[in-house]
N, C-alpha and C positions, 0 to 999 in steps of 0.2 A: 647818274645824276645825284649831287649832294643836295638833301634838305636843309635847309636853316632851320632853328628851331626859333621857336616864339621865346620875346622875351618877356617875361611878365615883371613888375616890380609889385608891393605891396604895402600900400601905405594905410594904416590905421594900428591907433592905441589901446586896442583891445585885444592883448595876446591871443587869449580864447578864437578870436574872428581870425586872425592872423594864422593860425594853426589850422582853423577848418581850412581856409583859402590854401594853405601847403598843404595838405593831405589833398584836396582834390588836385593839385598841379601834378602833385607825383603819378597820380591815375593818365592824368594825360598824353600821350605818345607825341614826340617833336614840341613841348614845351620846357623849359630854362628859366625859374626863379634865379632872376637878378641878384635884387635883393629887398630887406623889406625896411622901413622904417616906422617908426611909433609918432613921427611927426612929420610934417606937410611941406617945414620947413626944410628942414633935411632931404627930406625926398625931393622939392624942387631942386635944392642946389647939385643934387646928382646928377638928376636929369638934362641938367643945361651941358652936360659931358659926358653921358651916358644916354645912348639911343635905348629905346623901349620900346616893346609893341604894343603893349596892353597895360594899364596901371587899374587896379584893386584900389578907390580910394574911399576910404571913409571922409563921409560930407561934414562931419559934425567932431573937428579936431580942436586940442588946444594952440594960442597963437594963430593958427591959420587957417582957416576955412576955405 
């Protein structure tokens, strides 16, 4: 039986947060950082063509909240 792995994206402009949230994805077994972005805007326009399972978003971005 193949597992799928989870996919995560990560959206927030705080490298620093962005970095703890990658260090613990690596710890995880069967999870796949997508990818990450520093804005809300960017990141939706991924998403509308890139499936995710899980999205990391910071609430309190520039442009879009």
């Amino acid at each position: 039986m193949t597992h799928m792995k989870i996919k995560f994206l990560i959206i927030d402009d705080d490298p620093s947060a962005v970095n703890v949230i990658k260090n613990y994805l690596q710890q995880i077994g069967n999870s796949e950082l997508t990818i990450s972005f520093n804005n809300a805007v960017d990141g939706w326009n991924f998403m509308k063509n890139n499936p995710v399972d899980v999205i990391f978003l910071d609430i309190n971005m520039p442009a879009l909240d």
